[in-house]
N, CA, C and O atoms as CSV, one atom per row, in Angstrom:
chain,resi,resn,atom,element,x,y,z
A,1,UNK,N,N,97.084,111.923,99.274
A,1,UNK,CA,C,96.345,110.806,99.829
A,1,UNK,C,C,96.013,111.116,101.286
A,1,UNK,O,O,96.786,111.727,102.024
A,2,UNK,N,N,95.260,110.827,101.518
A,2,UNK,CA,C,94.730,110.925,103.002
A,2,UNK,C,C,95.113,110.078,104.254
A,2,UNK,O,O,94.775,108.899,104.361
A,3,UNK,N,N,95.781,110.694,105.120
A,3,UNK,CA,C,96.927,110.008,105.970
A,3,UNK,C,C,96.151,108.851,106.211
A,3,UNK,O,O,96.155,107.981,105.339
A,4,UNK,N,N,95.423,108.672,107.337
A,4,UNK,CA,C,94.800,107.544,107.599
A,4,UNK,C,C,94.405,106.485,106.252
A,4,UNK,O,O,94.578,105.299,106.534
A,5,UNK,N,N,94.010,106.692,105.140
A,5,UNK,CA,C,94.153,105.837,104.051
A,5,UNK,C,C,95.753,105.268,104.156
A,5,UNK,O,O,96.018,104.073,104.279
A,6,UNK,N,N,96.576,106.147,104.097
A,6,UNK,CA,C,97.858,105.560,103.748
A,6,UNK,C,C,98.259,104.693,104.809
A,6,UNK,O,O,98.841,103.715,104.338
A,7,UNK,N,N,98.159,104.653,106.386
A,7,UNK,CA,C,98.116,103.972,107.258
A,7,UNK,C,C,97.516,102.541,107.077
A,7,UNK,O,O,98.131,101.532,107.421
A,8,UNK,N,N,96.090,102.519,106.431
A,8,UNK,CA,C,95.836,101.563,106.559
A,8,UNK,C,C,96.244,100.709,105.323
A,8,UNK,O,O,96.422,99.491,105.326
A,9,UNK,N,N,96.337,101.383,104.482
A,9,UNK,CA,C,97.668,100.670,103.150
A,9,UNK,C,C,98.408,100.124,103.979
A,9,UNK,O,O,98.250,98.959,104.344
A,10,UNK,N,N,99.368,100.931,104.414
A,10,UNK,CA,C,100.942,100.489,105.248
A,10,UNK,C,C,100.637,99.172,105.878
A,10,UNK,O,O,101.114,98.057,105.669
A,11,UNK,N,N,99.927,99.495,106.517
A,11,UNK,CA,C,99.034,98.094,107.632
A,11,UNK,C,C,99.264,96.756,106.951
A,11,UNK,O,O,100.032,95.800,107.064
A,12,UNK,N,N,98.195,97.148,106.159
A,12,UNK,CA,C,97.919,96.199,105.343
A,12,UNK,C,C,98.897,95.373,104.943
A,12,UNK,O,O,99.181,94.246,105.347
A,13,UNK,N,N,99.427,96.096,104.042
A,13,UNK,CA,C,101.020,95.492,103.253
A,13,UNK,C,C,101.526,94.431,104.336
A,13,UNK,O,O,101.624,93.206,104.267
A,14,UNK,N,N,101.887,95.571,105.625
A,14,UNK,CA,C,102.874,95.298,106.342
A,14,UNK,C,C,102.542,94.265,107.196
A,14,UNK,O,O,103.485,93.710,107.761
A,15,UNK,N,N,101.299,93.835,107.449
A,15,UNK,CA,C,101.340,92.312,107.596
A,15,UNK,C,C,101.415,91.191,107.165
A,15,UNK,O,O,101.765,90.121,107.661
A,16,UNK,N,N,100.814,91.708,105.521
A,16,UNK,CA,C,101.199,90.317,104.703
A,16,UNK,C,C,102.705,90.267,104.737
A,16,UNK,O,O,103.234,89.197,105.038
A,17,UNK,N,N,103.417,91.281,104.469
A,17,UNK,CA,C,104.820,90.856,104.921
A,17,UNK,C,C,105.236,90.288,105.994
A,17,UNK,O,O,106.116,89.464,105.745
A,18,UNK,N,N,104.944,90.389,107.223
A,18,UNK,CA,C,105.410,90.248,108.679
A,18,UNK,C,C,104.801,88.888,108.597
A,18,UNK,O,O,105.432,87.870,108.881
A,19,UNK,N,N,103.651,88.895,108.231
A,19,UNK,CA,C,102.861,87.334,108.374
A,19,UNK,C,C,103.429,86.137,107.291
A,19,UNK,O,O,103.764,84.988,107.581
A,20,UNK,N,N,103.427,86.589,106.360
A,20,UNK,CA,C,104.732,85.928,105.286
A,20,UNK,C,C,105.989,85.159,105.876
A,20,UNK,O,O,106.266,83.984,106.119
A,21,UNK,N,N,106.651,86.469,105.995
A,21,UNK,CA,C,108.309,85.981,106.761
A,21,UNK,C,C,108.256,85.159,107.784
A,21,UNK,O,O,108.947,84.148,107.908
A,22,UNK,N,N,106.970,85.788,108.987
A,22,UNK,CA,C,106.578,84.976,110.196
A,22,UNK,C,C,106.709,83.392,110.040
A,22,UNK,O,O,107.588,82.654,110.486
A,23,UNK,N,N,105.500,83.059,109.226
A,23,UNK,CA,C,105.568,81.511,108.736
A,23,UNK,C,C,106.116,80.915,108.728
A,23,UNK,O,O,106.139,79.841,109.329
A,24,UNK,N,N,107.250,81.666,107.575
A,24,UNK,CA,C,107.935,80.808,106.909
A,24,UNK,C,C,109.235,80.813,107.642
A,24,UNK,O,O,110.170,80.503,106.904
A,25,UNK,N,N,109.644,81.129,109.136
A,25,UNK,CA,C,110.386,81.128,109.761
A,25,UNK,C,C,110.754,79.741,110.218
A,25,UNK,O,O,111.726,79.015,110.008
A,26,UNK,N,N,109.210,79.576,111.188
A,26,UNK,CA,C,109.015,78.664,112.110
A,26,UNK,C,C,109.101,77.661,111.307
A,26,UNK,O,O,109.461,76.829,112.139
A,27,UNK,N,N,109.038,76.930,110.063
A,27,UNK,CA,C,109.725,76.382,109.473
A,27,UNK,C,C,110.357,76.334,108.004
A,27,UNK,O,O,109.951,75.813,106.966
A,28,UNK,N,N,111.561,77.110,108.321
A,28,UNK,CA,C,112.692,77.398,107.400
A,28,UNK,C,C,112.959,76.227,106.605
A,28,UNK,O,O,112.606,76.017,105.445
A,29,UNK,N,N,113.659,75.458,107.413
A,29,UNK,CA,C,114.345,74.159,106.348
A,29,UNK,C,C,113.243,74.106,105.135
A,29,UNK,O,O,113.166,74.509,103.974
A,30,UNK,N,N,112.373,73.325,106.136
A,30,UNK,CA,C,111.072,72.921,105.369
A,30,UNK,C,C,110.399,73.912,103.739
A,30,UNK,O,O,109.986,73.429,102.685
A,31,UNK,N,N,110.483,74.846,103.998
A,31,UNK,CA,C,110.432,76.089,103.215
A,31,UNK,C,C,111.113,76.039,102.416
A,31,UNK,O,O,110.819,76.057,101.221
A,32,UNK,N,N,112.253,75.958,102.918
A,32,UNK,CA,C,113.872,76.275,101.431
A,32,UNK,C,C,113.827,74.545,101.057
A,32,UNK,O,O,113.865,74.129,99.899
A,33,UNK,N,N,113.792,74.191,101.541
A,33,UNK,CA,C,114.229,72.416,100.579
A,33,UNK,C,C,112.821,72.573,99.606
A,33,UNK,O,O,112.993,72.305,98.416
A,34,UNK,N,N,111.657,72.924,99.962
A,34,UNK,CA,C,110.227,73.450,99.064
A,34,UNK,C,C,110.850,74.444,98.066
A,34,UNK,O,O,110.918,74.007,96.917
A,35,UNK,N,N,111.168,75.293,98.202
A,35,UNK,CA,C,111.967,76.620,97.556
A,35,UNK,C,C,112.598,76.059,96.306
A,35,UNK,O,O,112.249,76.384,95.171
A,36,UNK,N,N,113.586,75.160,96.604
A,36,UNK,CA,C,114.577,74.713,95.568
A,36,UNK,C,C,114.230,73.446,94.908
A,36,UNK,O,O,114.838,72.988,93.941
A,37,UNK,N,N,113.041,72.812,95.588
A,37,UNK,CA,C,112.282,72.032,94.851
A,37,UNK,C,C,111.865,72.102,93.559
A,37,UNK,O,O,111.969,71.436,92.529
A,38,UNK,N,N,111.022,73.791,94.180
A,38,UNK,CA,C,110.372,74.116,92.985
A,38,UNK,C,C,111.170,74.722,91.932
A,38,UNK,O,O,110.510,74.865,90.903
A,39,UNK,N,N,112.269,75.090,91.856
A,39,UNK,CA,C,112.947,75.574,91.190
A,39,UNK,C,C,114.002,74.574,90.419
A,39,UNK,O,O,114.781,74.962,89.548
A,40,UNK,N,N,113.889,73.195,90.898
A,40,UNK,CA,C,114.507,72.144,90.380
A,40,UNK,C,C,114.856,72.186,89.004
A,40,UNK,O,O,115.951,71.981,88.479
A,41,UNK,N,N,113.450,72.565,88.353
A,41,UNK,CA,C,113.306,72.381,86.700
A,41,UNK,C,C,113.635,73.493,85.959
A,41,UNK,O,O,113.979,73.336,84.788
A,42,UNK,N,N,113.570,74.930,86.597
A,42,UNK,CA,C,114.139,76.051,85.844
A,42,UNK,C,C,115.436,76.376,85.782
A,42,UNK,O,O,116.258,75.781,86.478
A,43,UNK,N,N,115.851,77.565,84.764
A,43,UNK,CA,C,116.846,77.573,84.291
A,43,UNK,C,C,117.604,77.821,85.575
A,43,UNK,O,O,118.741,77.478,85.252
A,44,UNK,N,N,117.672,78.277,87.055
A,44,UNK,CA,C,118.103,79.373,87.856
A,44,UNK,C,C,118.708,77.876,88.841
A,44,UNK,O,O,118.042,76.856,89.017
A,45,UNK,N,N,120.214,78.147,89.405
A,45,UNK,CA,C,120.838,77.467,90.042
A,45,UNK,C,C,120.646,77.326,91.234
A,45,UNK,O,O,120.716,78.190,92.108
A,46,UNK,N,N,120.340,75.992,91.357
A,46,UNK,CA,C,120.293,75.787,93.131
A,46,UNK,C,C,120.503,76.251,93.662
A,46,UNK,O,O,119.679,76.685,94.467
A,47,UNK,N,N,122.467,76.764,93.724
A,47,UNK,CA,C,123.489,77.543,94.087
A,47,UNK,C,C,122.679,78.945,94.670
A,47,UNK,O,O,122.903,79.141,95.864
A,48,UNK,N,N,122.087,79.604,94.241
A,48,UNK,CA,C,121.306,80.718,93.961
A,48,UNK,C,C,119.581,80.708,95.122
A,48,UNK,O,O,119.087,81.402,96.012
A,49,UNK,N,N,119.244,79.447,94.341
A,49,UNK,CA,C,118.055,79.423,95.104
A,49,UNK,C,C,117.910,79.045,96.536
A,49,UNK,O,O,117.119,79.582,97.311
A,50,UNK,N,N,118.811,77.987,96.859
A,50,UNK,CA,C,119.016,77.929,98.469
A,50,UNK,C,C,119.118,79.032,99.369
A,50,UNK,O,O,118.333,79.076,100.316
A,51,UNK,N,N,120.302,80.275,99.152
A,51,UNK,CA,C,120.640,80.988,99.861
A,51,UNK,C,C,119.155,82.105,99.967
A,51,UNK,O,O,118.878,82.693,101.012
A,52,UNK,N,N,118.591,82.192,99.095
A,52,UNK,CA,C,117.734,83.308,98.045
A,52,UNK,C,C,116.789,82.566,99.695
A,52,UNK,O,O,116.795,83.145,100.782
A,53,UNK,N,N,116.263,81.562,99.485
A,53,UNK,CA,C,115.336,80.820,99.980
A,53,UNK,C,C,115.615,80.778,101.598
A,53,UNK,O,O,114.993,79.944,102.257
A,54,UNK,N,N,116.385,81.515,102.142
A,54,UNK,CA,C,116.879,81.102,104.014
A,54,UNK,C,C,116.762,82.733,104.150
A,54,UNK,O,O,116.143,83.172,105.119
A,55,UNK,N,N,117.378,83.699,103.146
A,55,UNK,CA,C,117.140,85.017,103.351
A,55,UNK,C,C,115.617,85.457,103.452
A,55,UNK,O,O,115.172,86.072,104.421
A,56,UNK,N,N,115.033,85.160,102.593
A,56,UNK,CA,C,113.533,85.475,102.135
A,56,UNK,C,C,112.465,85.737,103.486
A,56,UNK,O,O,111.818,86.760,103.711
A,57,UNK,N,N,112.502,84.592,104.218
A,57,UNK,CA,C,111.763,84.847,105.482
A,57,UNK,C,C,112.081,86.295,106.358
A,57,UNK,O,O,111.357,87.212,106.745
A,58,UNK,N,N,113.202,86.075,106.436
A,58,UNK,CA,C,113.944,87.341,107.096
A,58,UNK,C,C,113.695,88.802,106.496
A,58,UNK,O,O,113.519,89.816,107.172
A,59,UNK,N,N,113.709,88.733,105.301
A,59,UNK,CA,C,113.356,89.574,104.505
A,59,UNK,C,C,112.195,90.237,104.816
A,59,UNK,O,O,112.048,91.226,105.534
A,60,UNK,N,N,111.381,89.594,104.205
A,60,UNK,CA,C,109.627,89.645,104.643
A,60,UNK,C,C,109.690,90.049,106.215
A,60,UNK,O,O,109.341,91.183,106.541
A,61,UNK,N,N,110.076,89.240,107.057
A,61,UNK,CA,C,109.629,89.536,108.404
A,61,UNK,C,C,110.653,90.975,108.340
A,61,UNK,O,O,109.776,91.831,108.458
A,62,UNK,N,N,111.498,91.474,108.267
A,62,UNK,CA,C,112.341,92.970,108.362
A,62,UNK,C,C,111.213,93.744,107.935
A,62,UNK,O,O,110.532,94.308,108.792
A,63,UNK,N,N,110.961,93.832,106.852
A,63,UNK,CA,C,110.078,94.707,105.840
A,63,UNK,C,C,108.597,95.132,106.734
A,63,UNK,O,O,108.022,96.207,106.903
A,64,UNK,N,N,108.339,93.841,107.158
A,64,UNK,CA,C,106.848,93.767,107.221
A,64,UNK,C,C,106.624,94.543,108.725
A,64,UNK,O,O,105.579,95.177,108.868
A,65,UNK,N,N,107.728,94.487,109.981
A,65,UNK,CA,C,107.675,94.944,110.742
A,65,UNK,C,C,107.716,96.389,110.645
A,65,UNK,O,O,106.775,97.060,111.069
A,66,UNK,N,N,109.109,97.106,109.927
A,66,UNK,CA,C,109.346,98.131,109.547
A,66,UNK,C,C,107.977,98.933,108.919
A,66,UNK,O,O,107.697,100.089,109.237
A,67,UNK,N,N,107.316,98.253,108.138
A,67,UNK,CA,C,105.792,98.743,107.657
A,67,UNK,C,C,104.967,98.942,108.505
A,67,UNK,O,O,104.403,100.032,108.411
A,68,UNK,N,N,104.518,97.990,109.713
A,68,UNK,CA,C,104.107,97.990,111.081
A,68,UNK,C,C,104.438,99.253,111.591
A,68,UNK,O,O,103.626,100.176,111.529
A,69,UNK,N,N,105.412,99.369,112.028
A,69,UNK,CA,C,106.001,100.446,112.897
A,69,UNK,C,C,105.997,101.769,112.048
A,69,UNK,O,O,105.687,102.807,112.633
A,70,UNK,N,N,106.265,101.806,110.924
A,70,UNK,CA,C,106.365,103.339,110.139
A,70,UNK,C,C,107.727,103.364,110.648
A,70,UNK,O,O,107.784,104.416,111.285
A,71,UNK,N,N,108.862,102.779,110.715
A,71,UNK,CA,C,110.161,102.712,110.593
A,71,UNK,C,C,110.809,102.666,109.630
A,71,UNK,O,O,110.694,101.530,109.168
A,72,UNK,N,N,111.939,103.716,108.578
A,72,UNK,CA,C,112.568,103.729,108.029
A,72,UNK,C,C,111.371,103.269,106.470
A,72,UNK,O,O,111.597,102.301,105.745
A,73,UNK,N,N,110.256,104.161,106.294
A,73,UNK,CA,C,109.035,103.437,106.043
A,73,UNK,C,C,109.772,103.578,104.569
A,73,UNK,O,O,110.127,102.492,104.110
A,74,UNK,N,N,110.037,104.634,103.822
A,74,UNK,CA,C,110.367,104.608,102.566
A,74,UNK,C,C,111.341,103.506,102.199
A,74,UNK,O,O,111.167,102.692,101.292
A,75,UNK,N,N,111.928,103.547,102.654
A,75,UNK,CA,C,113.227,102.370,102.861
A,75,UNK,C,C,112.832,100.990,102.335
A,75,UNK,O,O,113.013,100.491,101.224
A,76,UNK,N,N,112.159,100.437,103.596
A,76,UNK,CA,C,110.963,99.156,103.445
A,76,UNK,C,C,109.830,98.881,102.669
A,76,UNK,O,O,109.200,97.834,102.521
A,77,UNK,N,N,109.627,100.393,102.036
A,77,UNK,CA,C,108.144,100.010,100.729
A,77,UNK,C,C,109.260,99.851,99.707
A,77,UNK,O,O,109.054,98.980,98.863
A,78,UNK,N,N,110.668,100.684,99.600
A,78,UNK,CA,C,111.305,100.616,98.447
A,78,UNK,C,C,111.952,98.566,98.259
A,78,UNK,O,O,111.810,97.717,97.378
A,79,UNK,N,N,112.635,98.592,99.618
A,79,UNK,CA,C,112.673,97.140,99.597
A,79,UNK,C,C,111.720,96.330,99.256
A,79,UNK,O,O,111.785,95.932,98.093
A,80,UNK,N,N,110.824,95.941,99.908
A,80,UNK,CA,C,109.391,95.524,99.485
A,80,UNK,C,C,109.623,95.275,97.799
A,80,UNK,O,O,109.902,94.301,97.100
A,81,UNK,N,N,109.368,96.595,97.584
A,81,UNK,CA,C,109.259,96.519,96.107
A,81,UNK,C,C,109.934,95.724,94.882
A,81,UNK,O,O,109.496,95.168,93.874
A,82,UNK,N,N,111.411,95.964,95.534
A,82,UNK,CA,C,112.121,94.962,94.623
A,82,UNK,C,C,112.371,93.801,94.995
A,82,UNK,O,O,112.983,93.042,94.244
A,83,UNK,N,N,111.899,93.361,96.387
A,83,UNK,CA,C,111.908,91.914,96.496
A,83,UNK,C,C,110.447,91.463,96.200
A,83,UNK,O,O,110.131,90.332,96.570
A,84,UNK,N,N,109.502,92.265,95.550
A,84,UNK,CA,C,108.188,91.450,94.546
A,84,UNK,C,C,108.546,91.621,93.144
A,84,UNK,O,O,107.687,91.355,92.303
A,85,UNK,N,N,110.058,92.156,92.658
A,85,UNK,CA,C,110.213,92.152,91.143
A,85,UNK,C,C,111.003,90.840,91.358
A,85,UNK,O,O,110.673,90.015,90.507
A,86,UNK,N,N,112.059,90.318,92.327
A,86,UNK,CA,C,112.755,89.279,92.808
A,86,UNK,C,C,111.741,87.954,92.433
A,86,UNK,O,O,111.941,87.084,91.586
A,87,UNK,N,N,110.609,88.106,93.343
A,87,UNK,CA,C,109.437,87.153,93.568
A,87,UNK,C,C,109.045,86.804,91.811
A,87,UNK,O,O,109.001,85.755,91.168
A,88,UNK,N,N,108.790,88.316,91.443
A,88,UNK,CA,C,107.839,87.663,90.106
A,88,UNK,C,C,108.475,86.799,89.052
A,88,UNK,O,O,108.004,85.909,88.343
A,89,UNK,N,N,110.225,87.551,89.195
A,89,UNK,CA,C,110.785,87.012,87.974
A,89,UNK,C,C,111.539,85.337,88.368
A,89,UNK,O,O,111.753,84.459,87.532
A,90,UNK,N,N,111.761,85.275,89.496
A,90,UNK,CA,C,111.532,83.456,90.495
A,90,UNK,C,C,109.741,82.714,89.989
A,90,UNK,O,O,109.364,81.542,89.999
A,91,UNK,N,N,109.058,83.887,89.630
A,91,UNK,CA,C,107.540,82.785,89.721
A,91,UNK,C,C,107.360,82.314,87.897
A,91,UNK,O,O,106.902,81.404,87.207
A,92,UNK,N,N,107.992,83.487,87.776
A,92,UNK,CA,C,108.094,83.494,85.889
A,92,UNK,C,C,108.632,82.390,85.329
A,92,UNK,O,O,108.304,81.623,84.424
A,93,UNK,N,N,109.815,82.523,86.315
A,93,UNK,CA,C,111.089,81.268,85.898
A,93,UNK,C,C,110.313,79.593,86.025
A,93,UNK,O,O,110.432,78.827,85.069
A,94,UNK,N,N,109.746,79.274,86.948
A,94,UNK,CA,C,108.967,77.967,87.251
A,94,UNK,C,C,107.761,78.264,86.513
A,94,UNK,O,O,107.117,77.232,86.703
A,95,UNK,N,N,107.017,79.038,85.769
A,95,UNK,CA,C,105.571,79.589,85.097
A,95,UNK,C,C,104.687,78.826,86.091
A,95,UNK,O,O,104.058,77.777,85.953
A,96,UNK,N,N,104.861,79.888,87.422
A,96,UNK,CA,C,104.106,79.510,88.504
A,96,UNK,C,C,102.575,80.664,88.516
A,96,UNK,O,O,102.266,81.346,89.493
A,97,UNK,N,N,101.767,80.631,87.134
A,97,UNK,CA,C,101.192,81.650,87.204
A,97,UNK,C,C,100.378,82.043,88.158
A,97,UNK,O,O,100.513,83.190,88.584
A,98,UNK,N,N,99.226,81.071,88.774
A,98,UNK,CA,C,98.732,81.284,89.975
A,98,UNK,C,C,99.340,81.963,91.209
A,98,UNK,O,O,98.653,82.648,91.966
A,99,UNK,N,N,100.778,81.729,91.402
A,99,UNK,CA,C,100.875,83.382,92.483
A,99,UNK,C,C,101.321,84.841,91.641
A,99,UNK,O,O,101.714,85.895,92.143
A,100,UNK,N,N,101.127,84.527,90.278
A,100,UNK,CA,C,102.064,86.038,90.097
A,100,UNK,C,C,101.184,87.108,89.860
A,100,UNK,O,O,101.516,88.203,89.407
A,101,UNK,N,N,99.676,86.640,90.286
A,101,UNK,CA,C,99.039,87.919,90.487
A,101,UNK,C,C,98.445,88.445,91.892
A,101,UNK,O,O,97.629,89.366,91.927
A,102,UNK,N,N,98.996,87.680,93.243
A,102,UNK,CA,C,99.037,88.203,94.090
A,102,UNK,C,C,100.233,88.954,94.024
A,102,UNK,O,O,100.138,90.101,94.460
A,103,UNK,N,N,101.734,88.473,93.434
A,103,UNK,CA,C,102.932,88.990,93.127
A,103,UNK,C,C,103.183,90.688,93.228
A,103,UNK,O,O,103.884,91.503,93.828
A,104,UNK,N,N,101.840,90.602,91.956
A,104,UNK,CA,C,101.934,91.585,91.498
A,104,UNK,C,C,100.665,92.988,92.013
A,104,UNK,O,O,100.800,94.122,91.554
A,105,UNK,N,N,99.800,92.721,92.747
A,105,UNK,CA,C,99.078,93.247,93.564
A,105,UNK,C,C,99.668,94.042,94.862
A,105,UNK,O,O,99.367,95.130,95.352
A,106,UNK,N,N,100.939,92.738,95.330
A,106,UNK,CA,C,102.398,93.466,96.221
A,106,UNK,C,C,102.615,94.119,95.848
A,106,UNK,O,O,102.197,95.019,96.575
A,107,UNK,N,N,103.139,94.593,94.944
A,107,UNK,CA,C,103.805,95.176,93.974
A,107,UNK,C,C,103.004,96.483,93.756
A,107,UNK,O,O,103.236,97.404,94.538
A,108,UNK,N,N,102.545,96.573,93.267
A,108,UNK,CA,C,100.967,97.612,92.793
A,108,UNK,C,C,101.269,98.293,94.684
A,108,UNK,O,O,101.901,99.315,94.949
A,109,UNK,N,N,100.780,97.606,95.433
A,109,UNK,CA,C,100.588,98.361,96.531
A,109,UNK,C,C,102.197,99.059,97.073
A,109,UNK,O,O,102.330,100.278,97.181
A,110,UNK,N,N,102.756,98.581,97.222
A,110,UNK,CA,C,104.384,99.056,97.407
A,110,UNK,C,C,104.354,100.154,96.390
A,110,UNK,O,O,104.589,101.220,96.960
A,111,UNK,N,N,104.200,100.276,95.398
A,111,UNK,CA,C,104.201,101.251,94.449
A,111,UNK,C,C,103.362,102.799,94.658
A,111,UNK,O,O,103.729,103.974,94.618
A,112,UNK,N,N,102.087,102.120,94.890
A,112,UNK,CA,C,101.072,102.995,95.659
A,112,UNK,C,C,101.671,103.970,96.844
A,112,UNK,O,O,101.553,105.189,96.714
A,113,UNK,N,N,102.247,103.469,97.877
A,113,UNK,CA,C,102.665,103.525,99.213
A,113,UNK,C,C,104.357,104.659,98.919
A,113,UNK,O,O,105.043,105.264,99.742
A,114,UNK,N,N,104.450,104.567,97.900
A,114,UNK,CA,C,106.096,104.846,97.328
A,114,UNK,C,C,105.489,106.218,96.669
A,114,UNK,O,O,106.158,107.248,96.595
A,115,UNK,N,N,104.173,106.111,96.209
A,115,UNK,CA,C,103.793,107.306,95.279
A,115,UNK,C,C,103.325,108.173,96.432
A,115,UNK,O,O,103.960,109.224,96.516
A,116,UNK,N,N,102.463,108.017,97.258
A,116,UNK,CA,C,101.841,108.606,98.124
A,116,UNK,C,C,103.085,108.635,99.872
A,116,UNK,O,O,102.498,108.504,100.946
A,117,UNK,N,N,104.297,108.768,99.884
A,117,UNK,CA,C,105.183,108.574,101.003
A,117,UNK,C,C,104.617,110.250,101.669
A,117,UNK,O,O,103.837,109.938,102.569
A,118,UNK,N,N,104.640,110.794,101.646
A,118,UNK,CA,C,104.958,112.208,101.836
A,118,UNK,C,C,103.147,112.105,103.009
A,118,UNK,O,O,102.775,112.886,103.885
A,119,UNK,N,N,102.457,110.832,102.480
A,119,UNK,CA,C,101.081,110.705,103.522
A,119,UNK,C,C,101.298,109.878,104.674
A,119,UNK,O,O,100.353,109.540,105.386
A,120,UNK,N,N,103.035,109.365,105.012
A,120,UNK,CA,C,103.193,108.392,105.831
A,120,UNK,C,C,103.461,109.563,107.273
A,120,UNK,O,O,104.593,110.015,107.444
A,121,UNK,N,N,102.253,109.976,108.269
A,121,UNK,CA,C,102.293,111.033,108.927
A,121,UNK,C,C,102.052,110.231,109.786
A,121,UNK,O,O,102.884,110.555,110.634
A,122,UNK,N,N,101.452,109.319,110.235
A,122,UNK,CA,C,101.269,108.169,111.570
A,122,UNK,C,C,102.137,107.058,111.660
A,122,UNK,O,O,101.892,105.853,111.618
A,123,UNK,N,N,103.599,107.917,111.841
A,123,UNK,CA,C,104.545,106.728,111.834
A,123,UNK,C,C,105.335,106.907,113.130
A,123,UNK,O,O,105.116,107.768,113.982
A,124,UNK,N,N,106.449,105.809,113.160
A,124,UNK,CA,C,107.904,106.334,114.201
A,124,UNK,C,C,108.532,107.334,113.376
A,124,UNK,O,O,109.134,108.266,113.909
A,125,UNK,N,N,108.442,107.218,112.033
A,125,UNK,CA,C,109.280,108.228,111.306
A,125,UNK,C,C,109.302,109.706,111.651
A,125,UNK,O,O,110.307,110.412,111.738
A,126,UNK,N,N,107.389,110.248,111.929
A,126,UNK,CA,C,107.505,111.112,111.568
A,126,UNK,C,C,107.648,111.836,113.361
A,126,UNK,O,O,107.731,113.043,113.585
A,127,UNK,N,N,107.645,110.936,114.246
A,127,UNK,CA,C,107.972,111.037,115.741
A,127,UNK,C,C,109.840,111.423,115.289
A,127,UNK,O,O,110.162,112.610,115.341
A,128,UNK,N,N,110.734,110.561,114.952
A,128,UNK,CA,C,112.097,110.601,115.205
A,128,UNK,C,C,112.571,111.981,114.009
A,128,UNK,O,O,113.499,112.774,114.163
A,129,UNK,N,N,111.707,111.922,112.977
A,129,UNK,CA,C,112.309,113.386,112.003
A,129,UNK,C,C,111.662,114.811,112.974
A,129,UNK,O,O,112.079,115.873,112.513
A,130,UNK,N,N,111.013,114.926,113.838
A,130,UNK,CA,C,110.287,116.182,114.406
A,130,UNK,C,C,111.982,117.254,114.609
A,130,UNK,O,O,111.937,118.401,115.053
């Protein structure tokens, strides 16, 4: 893949992540009491979804920066990745179909980014491995 393509993948991703987590920071509560709302009616325990739901922002915003920066980049597309198998099988559970194909577009691209790593040449990474 062609470095600068893969850059602007990374980019990409890595703001919907950063911009994601960002959000949903500035208001947390608000977010997770929404979170476990929606999850009221499925099989998956409050117990579960609260905590799931206060991490998540944090998550996203870790990831999304790390993508930003080309920090620990494999690391963060691999994370990424399984917190959109996390996402899909939470969107499955409520048959929230309308997001599970942005879900899965995350997903697709994290995958992309995971196939093509070896093009992540405009990073901090490839400054701190020299």
């Amino acid at each position: 893949m062609n470095t600068t393509v893969f850059l602007l993948l990374r980019l990409g991703i890595g703001i919907s992540m950063f911009g994601h987590g960002m959000i949903r920071l500035t208001k947390l509560n608000a977010f997770s009491d929404w979170m476990v709302g929606s999850f009221a009616k499925s099989v998956l325990p409050a117990m579960l979804i609260k905590p799931f739901s206060l991490v998540l922002p944090f998550a996203e915003l870790g990831i999304g920066l790390l993508l930003l920066v080309g920090l620990f980049t494999e690391t963060a597309v691999f994370s990424g990745a399984v917190l959109m198998l996390v996402l899909i099988f939470g969107t499955t559970m409520v048959e929230n179909w309308e997001a599970l194909p942005s879900q899965l577009i995350h997903l697709a691209y994290f995958g992309v980014l995971l196939q093509f790593i070896a093009s992540n040449t405009w990073a901090v990474d490839k400054i701190l491995n020299k």
